[in-house]
C-alpha positions as CSV (number, residue, x, y, z in Angstrom):
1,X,0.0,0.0,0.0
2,X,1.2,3.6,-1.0
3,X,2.3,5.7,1.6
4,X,0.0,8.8,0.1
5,X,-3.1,8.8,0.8
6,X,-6.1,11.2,-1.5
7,X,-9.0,12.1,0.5
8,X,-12.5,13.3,-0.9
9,X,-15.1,15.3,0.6
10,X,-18.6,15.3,-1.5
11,X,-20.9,17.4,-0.7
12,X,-24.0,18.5,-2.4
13,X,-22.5,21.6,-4.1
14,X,-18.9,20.4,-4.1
15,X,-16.0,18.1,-4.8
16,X,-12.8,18.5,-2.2
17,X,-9.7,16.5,-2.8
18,X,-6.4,16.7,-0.5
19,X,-3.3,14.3,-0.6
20,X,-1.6,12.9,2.6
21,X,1.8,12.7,2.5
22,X,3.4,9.3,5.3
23,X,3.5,12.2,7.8
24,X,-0.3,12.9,7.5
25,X,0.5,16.5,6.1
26,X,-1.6,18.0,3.0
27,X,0.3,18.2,-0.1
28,X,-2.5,19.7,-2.3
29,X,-6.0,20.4,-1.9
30,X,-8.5,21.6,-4.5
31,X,-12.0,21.8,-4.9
32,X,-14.5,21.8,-7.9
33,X,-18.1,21.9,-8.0
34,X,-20.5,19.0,-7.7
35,X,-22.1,18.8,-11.3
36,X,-25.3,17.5,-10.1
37,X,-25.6,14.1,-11.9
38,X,-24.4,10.5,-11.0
39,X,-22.5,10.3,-14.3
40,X,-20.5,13.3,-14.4
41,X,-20.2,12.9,-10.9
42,X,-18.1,9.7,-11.4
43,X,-15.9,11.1,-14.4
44,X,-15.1,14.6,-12.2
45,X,-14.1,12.3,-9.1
46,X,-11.8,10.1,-12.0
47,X,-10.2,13.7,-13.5
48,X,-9.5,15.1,-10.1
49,X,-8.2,11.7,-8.3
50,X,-5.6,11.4,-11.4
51,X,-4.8,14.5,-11.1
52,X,-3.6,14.8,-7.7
53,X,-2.0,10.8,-8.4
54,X,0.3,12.3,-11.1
55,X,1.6,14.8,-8.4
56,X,2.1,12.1,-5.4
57,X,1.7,9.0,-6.2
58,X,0.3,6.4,-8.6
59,X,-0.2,3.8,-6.2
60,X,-1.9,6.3,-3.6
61,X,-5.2,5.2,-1.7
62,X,-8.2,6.7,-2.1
63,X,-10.9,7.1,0.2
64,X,-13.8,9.3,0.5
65,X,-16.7,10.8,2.8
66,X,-20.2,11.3,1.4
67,X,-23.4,12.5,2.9
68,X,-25.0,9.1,3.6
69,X,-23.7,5.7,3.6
70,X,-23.4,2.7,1.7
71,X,-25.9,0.3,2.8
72,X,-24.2,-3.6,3.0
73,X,-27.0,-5.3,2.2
74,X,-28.0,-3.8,-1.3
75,X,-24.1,-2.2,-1.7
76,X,-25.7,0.9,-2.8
77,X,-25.8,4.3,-1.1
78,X,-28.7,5.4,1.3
79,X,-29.6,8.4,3.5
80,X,-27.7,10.7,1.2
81,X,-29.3,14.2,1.1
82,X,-28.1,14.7,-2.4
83,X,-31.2,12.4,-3.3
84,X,-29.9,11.3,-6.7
85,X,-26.8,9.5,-5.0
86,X,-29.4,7.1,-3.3
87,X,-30.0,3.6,-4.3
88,X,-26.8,3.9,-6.6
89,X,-23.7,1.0,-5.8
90,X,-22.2,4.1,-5.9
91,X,-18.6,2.6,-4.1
92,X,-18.5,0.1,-6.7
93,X,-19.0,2.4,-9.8
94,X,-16.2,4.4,-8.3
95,X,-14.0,1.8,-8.2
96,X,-14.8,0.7,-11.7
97,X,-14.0,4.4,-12.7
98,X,-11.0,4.8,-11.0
99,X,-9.3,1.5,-11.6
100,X,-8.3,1.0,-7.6
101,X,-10.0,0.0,-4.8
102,X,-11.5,2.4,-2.9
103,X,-13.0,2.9,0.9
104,X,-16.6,5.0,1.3
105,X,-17.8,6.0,4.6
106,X,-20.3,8.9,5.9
107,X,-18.7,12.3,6.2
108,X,-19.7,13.1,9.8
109,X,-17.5,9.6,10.4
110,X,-14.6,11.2,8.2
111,X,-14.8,14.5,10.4
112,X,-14.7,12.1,13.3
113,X,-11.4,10.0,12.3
114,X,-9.8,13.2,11.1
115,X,-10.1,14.7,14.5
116,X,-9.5,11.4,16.6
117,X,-5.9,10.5,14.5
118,X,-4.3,13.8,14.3
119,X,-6.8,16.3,15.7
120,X,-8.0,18.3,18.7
121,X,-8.6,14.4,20.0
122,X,-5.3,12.4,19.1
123,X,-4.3,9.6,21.5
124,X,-8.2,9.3,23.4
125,X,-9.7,6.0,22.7
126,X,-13.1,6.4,22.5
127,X,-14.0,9.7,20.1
128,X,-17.7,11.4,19.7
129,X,-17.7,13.4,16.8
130,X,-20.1,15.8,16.6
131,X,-20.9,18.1,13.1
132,X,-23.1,21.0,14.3
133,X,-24.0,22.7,10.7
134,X,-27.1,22.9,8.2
135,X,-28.2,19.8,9.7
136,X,-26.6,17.4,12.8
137,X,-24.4,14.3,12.5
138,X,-22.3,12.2,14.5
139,X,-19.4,9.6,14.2
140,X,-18.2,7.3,17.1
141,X,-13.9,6.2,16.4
142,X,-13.0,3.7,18.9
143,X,-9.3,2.9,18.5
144,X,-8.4,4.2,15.5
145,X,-11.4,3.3,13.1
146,X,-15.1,4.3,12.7
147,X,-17.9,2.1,14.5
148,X,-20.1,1.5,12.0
149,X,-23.1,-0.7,13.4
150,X,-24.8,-3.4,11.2
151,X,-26.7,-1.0,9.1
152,X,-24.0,1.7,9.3
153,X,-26.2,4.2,10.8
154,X,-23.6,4.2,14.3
155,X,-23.5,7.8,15.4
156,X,-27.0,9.0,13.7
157,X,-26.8,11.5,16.6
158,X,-29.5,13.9,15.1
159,X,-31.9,11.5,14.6
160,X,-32.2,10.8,18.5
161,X,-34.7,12.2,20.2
162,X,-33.5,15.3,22.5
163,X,-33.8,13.9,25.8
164,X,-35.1,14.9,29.7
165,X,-37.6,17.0,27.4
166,X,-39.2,19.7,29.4
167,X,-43.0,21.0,29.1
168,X,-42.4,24.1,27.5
169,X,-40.7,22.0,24.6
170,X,-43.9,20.6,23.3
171,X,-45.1,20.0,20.8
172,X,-42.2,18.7,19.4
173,X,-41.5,20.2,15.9
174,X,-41.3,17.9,13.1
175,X,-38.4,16.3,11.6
176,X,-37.4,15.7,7.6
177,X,-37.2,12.0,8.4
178,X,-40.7,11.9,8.9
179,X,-40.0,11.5,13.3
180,X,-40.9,14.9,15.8
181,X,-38.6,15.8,18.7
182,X,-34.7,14.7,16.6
183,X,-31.7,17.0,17.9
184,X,-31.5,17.9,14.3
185,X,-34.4,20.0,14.3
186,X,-33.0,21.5,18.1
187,X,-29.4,21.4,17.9
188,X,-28.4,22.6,13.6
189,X,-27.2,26.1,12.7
190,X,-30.9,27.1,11.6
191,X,-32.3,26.4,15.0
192,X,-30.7,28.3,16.8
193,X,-31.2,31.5,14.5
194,X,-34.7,30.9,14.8
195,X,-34.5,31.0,17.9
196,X,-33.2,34.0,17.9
197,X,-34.4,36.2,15.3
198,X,-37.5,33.7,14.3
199,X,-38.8,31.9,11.5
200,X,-36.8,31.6,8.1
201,X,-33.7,33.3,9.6
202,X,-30.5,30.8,9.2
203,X,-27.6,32.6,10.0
204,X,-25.9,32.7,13.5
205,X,-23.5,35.3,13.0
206,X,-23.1,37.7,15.4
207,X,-25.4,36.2,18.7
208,X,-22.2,35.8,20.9
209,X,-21.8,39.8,20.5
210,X,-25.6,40.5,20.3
211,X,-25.8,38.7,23.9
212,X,-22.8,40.2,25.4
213,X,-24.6,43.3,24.9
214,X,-27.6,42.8,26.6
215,X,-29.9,41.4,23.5
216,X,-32.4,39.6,25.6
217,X,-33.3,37.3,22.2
218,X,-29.8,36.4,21.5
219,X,-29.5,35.7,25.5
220,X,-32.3,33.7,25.6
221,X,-31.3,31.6,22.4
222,X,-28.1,30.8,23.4
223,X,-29.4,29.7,27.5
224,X,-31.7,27.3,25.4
225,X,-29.0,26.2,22.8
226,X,-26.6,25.1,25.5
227,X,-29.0,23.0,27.9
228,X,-30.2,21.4,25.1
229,X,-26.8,20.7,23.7
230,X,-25.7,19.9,27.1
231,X,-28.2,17.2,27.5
232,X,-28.0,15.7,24.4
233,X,-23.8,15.3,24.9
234,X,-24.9,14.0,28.7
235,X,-26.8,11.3,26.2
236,X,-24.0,10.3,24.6
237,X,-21.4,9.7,27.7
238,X,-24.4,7.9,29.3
239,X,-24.4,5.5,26.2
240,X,-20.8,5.1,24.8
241,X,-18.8,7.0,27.7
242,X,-16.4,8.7,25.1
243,X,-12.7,10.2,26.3
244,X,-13.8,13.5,24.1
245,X,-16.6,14.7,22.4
246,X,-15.2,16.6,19.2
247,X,-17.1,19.5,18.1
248,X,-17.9,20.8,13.9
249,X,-19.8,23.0,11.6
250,X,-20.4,26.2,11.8
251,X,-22.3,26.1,15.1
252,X,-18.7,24.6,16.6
253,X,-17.4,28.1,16.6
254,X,-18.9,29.6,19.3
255,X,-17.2,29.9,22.7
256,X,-19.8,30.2,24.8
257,X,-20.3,26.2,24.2
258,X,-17.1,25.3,25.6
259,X,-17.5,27.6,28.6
260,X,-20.9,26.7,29.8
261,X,-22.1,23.0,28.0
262,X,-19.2,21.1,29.9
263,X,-21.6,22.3,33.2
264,X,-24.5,20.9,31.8
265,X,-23.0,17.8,30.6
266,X,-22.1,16.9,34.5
267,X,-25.9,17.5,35.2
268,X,-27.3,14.7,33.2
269,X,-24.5,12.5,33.2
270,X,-24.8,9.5,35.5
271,X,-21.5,9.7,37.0
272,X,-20.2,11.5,40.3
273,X,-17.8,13.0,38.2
274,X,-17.9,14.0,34.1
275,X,-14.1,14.2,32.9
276,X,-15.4,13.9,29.3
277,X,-13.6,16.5,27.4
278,X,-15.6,18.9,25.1
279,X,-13.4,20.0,22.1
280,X,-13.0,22.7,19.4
281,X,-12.0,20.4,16.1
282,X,-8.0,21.5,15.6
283,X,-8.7,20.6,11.3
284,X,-11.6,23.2,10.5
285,X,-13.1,22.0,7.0
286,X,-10.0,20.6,6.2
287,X,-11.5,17.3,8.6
288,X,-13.9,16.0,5.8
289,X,-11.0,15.2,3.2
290,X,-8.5,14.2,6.1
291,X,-10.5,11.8,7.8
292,X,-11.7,10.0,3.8
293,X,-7.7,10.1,3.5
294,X,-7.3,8.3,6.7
295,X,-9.8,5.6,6.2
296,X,-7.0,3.6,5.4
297,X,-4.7,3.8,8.4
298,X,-2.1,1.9,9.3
């Protein structure tokens, strides 16, 4: 096996490639759009991977995140919100284009690996990553490699229901996967600028300062937006017990979740004491194509 490694990092609007070198450090990175169409999508991921294997390596791996997952019964991609991936052996096709073998796995898992080999949570054991953006996902590492489950939906964090609900929660609001109450609909980037500024409004920018100086919307959106992210991290050391819970997405950015959440966390967590650590990702949106490179480790 080479010792260069190309990530990829699809997402609905865009390609990302980056190239590993044996110290895990990027030797190029590029981006291109996402044409919108299973076909081209296949010969821009060929053009770009030979690309980047004329200036590394020929032999280099090639792995790469994608918003959904590759279901192991049928071989063919599910869950993807760029609908017209689904129900295509999409791994397979890619193989056949590229001539190589190639490894698939969710994106919210290639964020997590990225940030549990040589991120803000190298050396813990048991990693939670967390992607708090335009929607919610989640990716458990344990030793080194992604915990998948037997239908590879392992880490589907925003498709839990937020827990120790409160009265003044209901009714809870309705969720794209057809369920009501998921820590998607509580917990994404959207959310929380609702709750701010109200319907229809997505962006965040600016609450930190709007609540430092005395906004009482912005103050009471953020009290809300931490006890609910708060319980729903107490969730997760309840069920896995994770060394660190690593933090993405836009969301991720804000301080005032590392100062007060870790409080919360110790509230709902059933242990005398919480030493769960609650990190900043160290790799930015560099995570997505580290963590596909990484998918084959050592």
């Amino acid at each position: 096996m080479s010792d260069y490694r190309l990530g990829i990092d699809l997402g609905g609007t865009k390609i990302e490639i980056a190239a590993l070198d044996p110290d895990g450090k990027i030797l190029l990175r590029r981006r291109e759009a996402n044409p919108g169409s299973y076909e081209q999508l296949l010969a821009k991921i060929r053009q770009m991977v030979e690309a980047a294997k004329a200036e590394t390596s020929p032999a280099a791996t090639v792995g790469i995140g994608i918003p959904g997952a590759i279901d192991a019964r049928t071989r063919c991609v599910k869950n993807a919100n760029a609908t017209w991936l689904n129900g295509r052996p999409f791994g397979d096709d890619l193989e056949l284009a590229l001539g190589c073998p190639v490894r698939v796995e969710n994106d919210a898992n290639c964020f997590a690996l990225s940030e549990a080999i040589d991120g803000a949570a190298a050396g813990r054991k048991v990693v939670f990553g967390v992607i708090l953006g335009s929607g919610v996902g989640g990716g458990i590492i344990v030793n080194g490699h992604p915990l998948t489950g037997l239908h590879h939906i392992a880490g589907e964090w925003g498709h839990i229901p937020l827990p120790w609900v409160k009265e003044d929660e209901f009714p809870m609001p309705r969720c794209f996967c057809g369920n009501s109450g998921c820590l998607e609909r509580f917990l994404c980037g959207s959310a929380l600028a609702e709750s701010w500024k109200g319907k229809g409004e997505r962006s965040t920018q600016g609450i930190e300062e709007a609540a430092a100086a005395g906004d009482e919307a912005a103050i009471r959106a953020l009290d809300l937006y931490v006890d609910r992210l708060g319980r729903a991290c107490a969730l997760v050391i309840n069920l896995i017990d994770p060394d660190a819970i690593v933090l993405g997405g836009g969301v991720s950015n804000l301080q005032t979740i590392y100062d007060r959440v870790p409080d919360v966390m110790k509230q709902y967590a059933i242990t005398p004491t919480c030493d769960t650590q609650l990190l900043k990702n160290q790799h930015g949106d560099s995570s997505g194509v580290r963590g596909a490179a990484w998918l084959w480790g050592e």
